[in-house]
N, C-alpha and C positions, 0 to 999 in steps of 0.2 A: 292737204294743208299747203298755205304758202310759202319759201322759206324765206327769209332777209340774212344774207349771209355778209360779213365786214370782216375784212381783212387786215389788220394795220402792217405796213411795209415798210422799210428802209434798208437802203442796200442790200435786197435781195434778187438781185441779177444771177445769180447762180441757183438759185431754188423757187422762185414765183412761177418760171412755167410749166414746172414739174406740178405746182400745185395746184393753178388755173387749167393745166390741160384735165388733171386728175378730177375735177369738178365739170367742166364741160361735159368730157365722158360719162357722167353718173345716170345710171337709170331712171333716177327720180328727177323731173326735168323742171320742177315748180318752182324755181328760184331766181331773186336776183344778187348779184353780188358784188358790192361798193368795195375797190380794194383803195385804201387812203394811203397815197404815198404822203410818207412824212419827212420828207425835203431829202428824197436820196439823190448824192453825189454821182452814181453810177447807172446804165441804162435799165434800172429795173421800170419806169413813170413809161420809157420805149415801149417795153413788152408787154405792160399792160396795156398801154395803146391799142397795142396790135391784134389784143382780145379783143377789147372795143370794139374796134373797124368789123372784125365778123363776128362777132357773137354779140349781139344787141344786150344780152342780161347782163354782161360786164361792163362795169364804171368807174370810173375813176375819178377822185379826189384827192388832189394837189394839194399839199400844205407847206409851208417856209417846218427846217427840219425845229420842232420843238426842244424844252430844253432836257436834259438825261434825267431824269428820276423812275428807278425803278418800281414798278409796279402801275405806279400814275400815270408814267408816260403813255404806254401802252391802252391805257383805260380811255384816258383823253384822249387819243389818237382814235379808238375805238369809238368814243361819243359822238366826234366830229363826221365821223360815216354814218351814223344814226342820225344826225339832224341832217343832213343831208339829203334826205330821202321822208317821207312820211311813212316811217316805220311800222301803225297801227294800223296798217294796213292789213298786214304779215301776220301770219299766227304762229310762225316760229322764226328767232331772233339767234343766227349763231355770230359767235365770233373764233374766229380760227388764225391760224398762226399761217403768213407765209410759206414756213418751210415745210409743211404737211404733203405729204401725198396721199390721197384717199382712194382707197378700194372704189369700183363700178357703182358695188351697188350701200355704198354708204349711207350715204343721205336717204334713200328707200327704206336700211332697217332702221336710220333712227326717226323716220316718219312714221312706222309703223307703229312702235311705241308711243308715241306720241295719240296716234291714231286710238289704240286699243287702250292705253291706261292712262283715263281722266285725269289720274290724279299726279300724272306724271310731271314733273317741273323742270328738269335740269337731265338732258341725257347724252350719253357718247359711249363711244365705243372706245380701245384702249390705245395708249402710246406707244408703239415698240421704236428702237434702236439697234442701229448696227452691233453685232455683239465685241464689244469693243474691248471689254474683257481679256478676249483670243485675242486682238487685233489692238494694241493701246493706241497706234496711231491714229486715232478714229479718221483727222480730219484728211487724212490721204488715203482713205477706202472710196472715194468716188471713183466710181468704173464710170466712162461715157458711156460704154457698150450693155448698161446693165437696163432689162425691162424693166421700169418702173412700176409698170400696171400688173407684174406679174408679185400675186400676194400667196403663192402655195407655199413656199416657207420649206421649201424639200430641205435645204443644208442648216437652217438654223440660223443662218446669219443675220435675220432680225431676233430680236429679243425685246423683252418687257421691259419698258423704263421703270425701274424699282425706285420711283421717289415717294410713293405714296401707296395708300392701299388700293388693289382692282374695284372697290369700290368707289373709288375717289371721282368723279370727271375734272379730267385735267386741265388746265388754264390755255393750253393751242387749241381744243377742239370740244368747246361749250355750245351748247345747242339748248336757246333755251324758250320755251313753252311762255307766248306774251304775256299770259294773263298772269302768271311766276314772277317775269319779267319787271311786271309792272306792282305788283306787292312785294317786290326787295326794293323798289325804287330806283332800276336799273344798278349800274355797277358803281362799286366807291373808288375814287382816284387815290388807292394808295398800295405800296407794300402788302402783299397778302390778301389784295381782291378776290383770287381763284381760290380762297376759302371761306373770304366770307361772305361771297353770293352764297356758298354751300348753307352755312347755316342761317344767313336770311331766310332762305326758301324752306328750312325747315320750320322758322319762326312760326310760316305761314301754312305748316302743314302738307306741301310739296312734296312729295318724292321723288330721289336720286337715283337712275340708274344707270348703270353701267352694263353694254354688251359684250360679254366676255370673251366672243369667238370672234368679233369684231375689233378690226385692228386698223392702226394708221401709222405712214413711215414719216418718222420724224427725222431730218434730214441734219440736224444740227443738233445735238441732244444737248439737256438744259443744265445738265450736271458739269459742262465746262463753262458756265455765267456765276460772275461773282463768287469765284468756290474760295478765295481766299476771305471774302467780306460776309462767308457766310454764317459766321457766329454770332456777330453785329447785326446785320440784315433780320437774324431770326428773333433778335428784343424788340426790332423796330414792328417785327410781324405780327407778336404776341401782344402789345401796346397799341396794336394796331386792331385788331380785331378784339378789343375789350377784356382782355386776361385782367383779374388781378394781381398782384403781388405773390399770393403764395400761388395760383391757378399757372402764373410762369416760372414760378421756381419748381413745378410738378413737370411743366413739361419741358425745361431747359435741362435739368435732370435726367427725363428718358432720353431726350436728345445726345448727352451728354454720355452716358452711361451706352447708348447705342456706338455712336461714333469713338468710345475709351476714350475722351480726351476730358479730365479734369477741369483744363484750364477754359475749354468750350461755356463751362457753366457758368463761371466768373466772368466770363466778357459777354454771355448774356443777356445776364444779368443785369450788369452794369449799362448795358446798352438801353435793357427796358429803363430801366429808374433813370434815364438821361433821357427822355421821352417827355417833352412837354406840351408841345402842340393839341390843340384839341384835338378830343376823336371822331370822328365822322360818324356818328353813330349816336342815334337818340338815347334816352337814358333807358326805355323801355327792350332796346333792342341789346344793350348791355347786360342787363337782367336777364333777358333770355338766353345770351350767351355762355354766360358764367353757369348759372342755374344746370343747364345742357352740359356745360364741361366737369361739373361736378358729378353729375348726374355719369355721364361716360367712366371717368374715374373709381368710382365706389364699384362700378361696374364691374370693371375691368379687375382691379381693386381684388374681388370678394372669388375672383376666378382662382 
């Protein structure tokens, strides 16, 4: 299979050639890969250059830097690397995070999946992080002197990003199967995209999976973005991907009740029902959502 891989960049001069070399290197060699600088200040548009110049699969797309909206930004930044290229070309469509470093033979085992299960729509392997826990300073654990390429894990100091479940495929390192692709309608430009490609793709019968022994070092971890904004953020998520009323107060609740914080549910809350914008989502794709989250709930629910 062929792969189309899109990188959205800004100001990542300290982590793009960790993650460009970490792909050059891979054993599975079928790919090309668009990284879209989105108007960085700093010599990251350099260093992707400098891929350019010898490695023909790399390229580069230049943009003036867009305006800050989380979740959108990223997505539209991600589109403009898709039209860019004649994407339908490709029979698999990743989109990955700058700051990723990936194991050799990455892209091989989520070819192989793809390869052996038809019915496969959406797959990656897992997130770890610096275990930051031991080390709170996370962002002064950069060693210069440390192997990147080296993934055997002898002292533990990567660990699992716990933002979601090992089921999950996470929103830096989406690998996704065209014909999937193209029955979610590609990606929506909003807040909480990297979940609701998830349930498009089940809309349409897809399968999610995740390789568990497979891992990727995430260079920046996600749990220091927006952590004061993130009780807001998470109404605008839930409003976002088609919740109703009670369907958010069910899961501002677990959220709530996860994190002890009372007042979490209230601001919410408040944030969903401050939500008026349309949704980017047909009425039928609504239906599906809701239906599905009720449906997880009774579930879960009756355990």
């Amino acid at each position: 299979m062929k792969f189309l891989i899109i990188i959205p960049s800004h100001n990542e001069e300290s982590n793009i050639s960790f993650c460009l070399e970490s792909l050059k290197n891979q054993s599975f060699q079928d790919f090309v890969c668009v990284v879209v600088n989105d108007g960085s200040t700093d010599r990251t548009s350099e260093i992707i250059n400098d891929f350019k110049f010898h490695d023909s699969r790399f390229k580069i797309l230049d943009l003036e830097k867009s305006e800050h909206s989380p979740g959108a930004k990223v997505v539209r930044t991600f589109n403009s690397g898709l039209e860019s290229v004649d994407w339908k070309d490709f029979d698999v469509i990743c989109k990955y995070d700058a700051d990723i470093v990936f194991p050799q033979n990455y892209l091989e085992k989520i070819n192989q999946v793809f390869e052996t299960n038809p019915k496969a729509g959406i797959v990656s392997g897992l997130v770890y992080i610096k275990n930051y826990k031991q080390n709170p300073e996370i962002k002064n654990l950069r060693n210069p002197n440390e192997n990147w390429k080296d993934f055997s894990n002898k002292n533990q100091e990567w660990v699992f990003e716990n933002l979601s479940s090992k089921n999950h495929v996470r929103g830096p390192i989406k690998a996704y199967r065209k014909e999937c692709f193209e029955d979610m309608n590609g990606l929506r430009a909003v807040l909480g995209w990297d979940n609701l490609d998830i349930l498009l793709a089940k809309k349409s019968k897809w399968e999610v999976v995740t390789i568990k022994e497979l891992w990727v070092k995430h260079l920046r971890p996600t749990a220091y973005k927006y952590k004061s904004q993130k009780a807001e953020k998470l109404g605008q998520y839930f409003y976002n991907i088609g919740l109703s009323l009670p369907l958010a107060m069910i899961s501002s609740a677990k959220s709530s009740f996860k994190n002890r914080s009372a007042k979490e549910f209230f601001i919410t809350i408040n944030s969903f029902l401050k939500q008026k914008e349309q949704r980017n989502l047909s009425k039928e794709e609504i239906k599906f959502i809701r239906n599905l989250r009720w449906k997880e709930f009774f579930r879960n629910f009756k355990r």
